[in-house]
MARBA-3410 file (N, C-alpha, C, O; in Angstrom, 1 decimal):
117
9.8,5.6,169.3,9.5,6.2,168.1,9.4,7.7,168.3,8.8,8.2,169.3 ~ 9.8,8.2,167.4,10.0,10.0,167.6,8.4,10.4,167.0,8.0,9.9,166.0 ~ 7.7,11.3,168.0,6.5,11.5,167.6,6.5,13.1,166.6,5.6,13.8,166.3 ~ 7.8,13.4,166.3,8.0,14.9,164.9,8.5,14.6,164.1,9.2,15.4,163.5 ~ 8.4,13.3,163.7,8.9,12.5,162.6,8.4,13.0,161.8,9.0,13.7,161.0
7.1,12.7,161.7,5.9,13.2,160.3,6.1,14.4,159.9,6.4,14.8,158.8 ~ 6.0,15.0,161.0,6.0,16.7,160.7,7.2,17.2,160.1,6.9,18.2,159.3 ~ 8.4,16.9,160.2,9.7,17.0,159.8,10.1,16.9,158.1,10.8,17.4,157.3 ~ 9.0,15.8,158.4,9.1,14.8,156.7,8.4,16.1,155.8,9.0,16.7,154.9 ~ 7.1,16.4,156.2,6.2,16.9,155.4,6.7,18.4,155.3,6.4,19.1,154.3
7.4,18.8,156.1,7.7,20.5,155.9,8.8,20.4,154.8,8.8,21.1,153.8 ~ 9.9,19.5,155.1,11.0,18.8,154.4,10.8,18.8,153.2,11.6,19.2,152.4 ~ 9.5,18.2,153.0,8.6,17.8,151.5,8.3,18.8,151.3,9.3,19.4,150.9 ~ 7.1,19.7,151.3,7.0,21.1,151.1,7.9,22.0,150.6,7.6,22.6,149.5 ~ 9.1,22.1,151.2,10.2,23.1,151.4,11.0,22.2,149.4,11.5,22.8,148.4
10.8,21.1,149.7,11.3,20.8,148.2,10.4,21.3,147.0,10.8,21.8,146.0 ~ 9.0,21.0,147.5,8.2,21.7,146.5,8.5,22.5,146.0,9.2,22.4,145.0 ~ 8.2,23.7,146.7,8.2,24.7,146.3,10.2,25.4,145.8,10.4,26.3,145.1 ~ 10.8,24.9,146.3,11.7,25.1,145.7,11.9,24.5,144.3,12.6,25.1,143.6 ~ 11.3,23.4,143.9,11.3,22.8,142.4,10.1,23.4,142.1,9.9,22.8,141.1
9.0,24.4,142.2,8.2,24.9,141.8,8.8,26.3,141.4,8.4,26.7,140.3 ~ 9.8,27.1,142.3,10.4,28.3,141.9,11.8,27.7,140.9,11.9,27.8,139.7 ~ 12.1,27.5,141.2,12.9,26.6,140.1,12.6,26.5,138.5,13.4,26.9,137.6 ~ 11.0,25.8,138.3,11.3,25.9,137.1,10.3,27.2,136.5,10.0,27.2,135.3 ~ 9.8,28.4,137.6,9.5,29.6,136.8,10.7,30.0,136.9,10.5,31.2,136.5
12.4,30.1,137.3,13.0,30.8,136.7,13.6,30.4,135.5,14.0,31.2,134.6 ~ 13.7,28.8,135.3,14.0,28.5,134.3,13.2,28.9,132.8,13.7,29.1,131.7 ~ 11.6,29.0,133.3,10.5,29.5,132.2,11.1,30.7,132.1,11.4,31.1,131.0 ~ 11.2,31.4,133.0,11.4,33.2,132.9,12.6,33.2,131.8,12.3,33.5,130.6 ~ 13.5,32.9,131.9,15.1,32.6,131.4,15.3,32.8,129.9,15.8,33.7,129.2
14.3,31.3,129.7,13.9,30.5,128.5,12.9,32.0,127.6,13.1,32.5,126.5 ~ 11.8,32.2,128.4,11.9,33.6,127.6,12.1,34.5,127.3,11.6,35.3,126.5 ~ 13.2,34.6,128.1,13.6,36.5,127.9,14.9,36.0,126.7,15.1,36.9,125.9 ~ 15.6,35.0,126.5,16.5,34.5,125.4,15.5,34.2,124.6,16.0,34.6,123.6 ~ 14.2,33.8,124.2,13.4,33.3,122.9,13.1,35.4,122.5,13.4,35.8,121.4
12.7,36.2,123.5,12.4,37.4,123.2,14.1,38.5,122.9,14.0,39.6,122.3 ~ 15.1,38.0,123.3,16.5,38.4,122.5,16.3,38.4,121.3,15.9,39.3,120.6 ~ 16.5,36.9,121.0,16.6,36.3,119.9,15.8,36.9,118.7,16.2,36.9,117.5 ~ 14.9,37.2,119.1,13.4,37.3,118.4,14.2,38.9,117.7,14.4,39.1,116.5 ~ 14.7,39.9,118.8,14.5,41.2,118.8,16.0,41.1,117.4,16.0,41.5,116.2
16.9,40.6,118.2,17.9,40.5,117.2,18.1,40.2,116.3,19.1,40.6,115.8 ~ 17.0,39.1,115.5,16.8,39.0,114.0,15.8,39.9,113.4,15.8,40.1,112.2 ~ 15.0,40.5,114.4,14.1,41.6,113.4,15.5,43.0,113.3,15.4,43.9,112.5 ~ 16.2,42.9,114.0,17.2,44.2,113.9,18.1,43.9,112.2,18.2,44.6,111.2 ~ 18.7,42.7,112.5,18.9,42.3,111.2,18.3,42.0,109.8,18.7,41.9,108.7
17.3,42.0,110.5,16.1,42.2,108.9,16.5,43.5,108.5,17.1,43.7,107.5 ~ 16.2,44.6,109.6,16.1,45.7,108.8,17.3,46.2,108.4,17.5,46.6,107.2 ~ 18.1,46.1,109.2,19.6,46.5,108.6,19.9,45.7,107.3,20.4,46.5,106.5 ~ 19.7,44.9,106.9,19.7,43.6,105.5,18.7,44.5,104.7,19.1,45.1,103.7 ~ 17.5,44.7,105.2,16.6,45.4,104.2,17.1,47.0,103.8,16.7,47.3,102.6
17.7,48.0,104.4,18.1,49.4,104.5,19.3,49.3,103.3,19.6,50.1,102.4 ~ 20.2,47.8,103.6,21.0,47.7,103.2,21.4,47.5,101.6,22.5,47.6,101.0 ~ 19.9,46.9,101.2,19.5,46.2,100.5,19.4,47.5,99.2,20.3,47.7,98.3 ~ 18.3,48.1,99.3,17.8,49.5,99.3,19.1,50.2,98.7,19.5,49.9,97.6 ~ 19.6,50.9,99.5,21.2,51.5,99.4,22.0,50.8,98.2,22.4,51.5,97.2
22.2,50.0,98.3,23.3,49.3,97.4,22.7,49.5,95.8,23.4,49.8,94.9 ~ 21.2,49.2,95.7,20.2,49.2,94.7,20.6,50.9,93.8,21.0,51.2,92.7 ~ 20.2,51.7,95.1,20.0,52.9,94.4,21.7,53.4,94.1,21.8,54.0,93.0 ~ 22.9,53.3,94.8,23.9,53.1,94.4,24.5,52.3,92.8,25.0,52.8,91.8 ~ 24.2,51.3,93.1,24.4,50.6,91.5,23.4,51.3,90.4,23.8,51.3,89.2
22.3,51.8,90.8,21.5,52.8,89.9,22.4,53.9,89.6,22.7,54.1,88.4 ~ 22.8,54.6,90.4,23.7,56.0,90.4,25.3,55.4,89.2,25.5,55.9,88.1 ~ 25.9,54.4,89.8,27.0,53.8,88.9,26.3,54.0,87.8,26.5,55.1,87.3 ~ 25.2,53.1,86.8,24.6,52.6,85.3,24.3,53.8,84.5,24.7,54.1,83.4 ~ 23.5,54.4,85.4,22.6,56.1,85.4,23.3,57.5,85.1,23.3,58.3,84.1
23.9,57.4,86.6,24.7,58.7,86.6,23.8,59.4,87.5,24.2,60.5,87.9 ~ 22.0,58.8,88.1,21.5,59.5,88.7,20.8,58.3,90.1,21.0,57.1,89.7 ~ 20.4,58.4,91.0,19.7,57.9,92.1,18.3,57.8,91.3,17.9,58.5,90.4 ~ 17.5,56.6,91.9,16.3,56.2,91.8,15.1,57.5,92.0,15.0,58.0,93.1 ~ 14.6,58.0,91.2,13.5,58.7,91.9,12.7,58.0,93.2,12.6,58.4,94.3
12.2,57.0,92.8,11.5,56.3,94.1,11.5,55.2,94.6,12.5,54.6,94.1 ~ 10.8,54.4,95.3,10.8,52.8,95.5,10.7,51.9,95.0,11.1,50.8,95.1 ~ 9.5,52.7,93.9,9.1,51.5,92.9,9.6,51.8,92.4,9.4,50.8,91.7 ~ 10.4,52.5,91.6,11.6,52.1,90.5,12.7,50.8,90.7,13.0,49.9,90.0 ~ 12.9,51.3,91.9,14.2,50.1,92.7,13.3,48.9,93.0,14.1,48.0,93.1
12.1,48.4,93.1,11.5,47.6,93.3,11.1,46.6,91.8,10.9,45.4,91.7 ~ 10.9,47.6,90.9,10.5,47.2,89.3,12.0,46.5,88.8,12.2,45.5,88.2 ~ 13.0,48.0,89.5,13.9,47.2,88.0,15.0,46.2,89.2,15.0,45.1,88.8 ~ 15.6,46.3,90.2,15.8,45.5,90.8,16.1,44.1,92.1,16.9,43.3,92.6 ~ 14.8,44.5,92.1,13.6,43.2,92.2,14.2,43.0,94.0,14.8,42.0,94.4
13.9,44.2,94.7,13.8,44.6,95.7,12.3,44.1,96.6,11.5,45.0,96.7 ~ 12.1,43.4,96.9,10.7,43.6,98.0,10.5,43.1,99.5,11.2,42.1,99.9 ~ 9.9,43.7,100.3,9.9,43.4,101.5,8.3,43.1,101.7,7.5,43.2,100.8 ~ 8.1,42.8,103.2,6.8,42.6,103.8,6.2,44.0,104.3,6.3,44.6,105.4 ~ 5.5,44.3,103.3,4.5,45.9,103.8,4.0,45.9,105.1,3.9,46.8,106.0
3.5,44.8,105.3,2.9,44.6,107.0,3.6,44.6,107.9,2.9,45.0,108.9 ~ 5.0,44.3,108.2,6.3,44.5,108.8,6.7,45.4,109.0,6.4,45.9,110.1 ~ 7.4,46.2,108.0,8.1,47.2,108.0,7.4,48.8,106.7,6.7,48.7,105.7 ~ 7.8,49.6,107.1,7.9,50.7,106.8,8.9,51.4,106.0,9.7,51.8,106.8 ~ 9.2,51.8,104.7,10.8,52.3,104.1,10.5,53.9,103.5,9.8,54.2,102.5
11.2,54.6,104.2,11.4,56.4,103.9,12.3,56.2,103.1,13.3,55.6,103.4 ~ 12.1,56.6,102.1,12.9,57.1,100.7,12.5,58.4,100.2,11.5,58.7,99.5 ~ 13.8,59.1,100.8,14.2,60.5,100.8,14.8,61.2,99.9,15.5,62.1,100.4 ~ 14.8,61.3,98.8,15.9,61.9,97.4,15.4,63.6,97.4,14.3,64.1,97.3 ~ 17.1,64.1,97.6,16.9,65.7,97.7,17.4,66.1,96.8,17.5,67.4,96.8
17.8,65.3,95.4,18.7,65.7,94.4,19.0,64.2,93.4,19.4,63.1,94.0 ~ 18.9,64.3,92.2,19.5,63.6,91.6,21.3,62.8,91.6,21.7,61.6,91.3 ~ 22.2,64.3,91.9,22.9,63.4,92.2,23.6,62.9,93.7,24.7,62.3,94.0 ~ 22.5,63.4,94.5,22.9,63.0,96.2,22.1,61.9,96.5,21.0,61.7,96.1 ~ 23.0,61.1,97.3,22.9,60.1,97.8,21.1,60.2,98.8,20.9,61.1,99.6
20.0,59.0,98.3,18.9,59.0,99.2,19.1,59.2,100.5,20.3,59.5,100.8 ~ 18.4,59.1,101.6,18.1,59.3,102.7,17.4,57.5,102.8,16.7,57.5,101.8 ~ 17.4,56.5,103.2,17.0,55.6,103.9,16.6,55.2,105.0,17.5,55.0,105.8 ~ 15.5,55.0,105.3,14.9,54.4,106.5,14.3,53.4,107.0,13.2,53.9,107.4 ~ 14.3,52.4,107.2,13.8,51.7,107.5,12.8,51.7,109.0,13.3,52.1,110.0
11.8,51.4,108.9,10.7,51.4,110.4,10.1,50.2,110.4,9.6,49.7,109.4 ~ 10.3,49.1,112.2,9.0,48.0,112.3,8.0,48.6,112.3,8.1,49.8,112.7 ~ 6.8,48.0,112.0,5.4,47.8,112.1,4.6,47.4,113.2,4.7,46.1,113.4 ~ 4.1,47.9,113.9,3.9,47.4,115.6,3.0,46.2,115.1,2.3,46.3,114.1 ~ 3.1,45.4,115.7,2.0,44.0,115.3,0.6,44.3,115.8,0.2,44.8,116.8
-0.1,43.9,114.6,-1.3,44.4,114.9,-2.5,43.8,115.7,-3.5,44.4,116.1 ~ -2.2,42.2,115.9,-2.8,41.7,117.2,-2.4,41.9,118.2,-2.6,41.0,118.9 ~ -1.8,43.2,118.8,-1.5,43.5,120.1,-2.9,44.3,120.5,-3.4,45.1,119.7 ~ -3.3,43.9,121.6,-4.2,44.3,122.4,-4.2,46.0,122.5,-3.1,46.5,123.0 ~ -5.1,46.8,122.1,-5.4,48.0,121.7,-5.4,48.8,123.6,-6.3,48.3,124.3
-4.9,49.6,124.1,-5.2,50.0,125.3,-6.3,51.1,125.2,-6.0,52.2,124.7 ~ -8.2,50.7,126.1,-8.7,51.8,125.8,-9.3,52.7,126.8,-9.8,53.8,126.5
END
């Protein structure tokens, strides 16, 4: 009987652990950094959809009119324009009646994020 049997087994064992232990934090790591893409990439598309949204509004205003929206809530009253105020942020810029607004769209830092003090 070989007396480093045991010991062989058990480092053997070990050495599997931990490699199925590193294993599945890279899999966890992975799995979030694609859930935190994903995440980033549809808030990009909100705003672009939302900027976009905006634009086209005060354009079809300019067509009917002949002039651009004075402000947000016009385009929000008569076009039925709205977004999430807690979200996002919208600069609406008009330097002239008949020049094209300025558009901006801004996220909103979330506000359960831990305050650094």
């Amino acid at each position: 009987m070989n007396r480093f049997a045991n010991k062989k087994t058990s480092s053997h064992m070990l050495r599997r652990v931990i490699t199925s232990i590193a294993g599945m934090c890279l899999a966890v790591t992975v799995l979030l950094w694609g859930i935190s893409a994903v995440r980033q990439s549809s808030d990009d598309s909100q705003i672009d959809s939302l900027r976009q949204a905006i634009v086209r509004s005060a354009v079809h205003c300019y067509a009917m009119k002949g002039r651009y929206p004075e402000s947000l809530d016009y385009i929000k009253d008569h076009y039925g324009i709205s977004w999430n105020t807690d979200r996002y942020l919208v600069d609406y810029e008009i330097t002239g009646a008949n020049l094209m607004p300025d558009v901006t769209v801004f996220p909103i830092a979330d506000k359960e994020a831990p305050h650094a003090d």
